[in-house]
Legacy VTK file of the C-alpha trace (Angstrom):
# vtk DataFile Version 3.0
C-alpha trace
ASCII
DATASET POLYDATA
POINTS 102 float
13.059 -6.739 16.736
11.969 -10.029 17.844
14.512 -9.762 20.738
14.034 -6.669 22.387
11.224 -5.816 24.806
8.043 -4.135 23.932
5.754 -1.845 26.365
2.968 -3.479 24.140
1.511 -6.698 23.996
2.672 -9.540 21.389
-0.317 -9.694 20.166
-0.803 -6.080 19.157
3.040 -5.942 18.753
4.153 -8.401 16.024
1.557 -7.369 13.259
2.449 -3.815 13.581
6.112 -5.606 12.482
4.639 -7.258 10.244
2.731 -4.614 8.542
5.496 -2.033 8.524
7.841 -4.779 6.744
5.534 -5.130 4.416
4.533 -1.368 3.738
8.278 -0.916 3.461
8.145 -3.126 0.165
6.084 -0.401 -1.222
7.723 2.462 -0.175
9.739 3.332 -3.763
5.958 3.051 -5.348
4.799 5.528 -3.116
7.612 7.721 -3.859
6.843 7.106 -7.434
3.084 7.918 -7.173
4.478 11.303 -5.646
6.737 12.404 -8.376
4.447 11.098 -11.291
1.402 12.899 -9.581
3.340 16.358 -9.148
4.048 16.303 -12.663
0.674 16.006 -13.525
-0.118 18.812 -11.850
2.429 21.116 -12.696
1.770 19.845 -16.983
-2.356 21.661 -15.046
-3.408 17.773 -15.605
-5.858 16.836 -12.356
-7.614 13.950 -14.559
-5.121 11.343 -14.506
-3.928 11.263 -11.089
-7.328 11.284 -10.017
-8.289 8.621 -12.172
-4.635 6.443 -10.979
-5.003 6.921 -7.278
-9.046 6.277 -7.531
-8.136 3.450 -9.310
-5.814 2.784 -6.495
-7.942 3.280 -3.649
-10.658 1.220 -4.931
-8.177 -1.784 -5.568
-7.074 -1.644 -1.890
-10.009 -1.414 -0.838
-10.714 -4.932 -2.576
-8.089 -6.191 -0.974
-8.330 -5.260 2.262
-12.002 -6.807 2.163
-10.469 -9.856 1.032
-7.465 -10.092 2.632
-8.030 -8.131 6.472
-10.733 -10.401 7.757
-8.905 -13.473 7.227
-6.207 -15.174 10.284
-5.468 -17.937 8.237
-1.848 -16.941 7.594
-0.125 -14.603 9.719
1.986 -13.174 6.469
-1.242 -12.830 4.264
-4.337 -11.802 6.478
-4.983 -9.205 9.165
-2.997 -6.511 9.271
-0.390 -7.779 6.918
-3.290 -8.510 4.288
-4.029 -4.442 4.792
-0.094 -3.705 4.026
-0.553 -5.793 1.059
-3.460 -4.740 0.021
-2.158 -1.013 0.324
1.391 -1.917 -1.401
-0.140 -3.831 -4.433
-2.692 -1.061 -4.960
0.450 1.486 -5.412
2.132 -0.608 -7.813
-0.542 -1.262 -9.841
-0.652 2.570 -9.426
2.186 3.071 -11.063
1.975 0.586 -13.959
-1.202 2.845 -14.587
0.780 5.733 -14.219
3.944 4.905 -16.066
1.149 3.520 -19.450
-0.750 6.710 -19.340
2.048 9.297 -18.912
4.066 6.981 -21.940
LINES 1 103
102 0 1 2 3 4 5 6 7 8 9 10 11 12 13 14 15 16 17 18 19 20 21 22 23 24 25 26 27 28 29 30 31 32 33 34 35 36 37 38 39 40 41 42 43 44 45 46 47 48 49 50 51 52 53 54 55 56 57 58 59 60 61 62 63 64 65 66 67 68 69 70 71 72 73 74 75 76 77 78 79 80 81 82 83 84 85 86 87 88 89 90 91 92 93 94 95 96 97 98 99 100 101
């Protein structure tokens, strides 16, 4: 992508890259968290997916108030510290998931 031409600045540009790459690492945890939490429901149980993605959301939201504020590293901070921040919260998501559904 580096090589083509972009109607938007660098600047805005190459994190949204970067961020997408990095969502894309989570991707089969997301697909995961979809399938685990529609079995759930259909077994009528709301408490543990609420419980996993709560769990979830309040992980990422650790991370991204450790990790989006910093410009330190271009692969670990800004937005690339909110796509990890979002991709480690799913997998720990699903380690959750997979230990309570076992």
């Amino acid at each position: 992508l580096s090589g083509r031409s972009s109607p938007l600045p660098p600047e805005v540009f190459e994190p949204a890259v970067q961020y997408v790459r990095i969502r894309a690492l989570g991707f089969p945890a997301a697909a995961i968290l979809g399938s685990a939490q529609a079995a759930c429901l259909g077994l009528k149980d709301t408490t543990t997916p609420l419980l996993v993605l709560g769990a979830a959301a309040v992980l990422n939201v650790v991370g991204d108030m450790s990790l989006v504020g910093v410009t330190s590293s271009k692969w670990l901070f800004g937005a690339a510290g909110a796509a990890w921040a979002t991709t480690i919260g799913q997998m720990a998501a699903v380690a959750l998931f997979l230990r309570l559904l076992k």
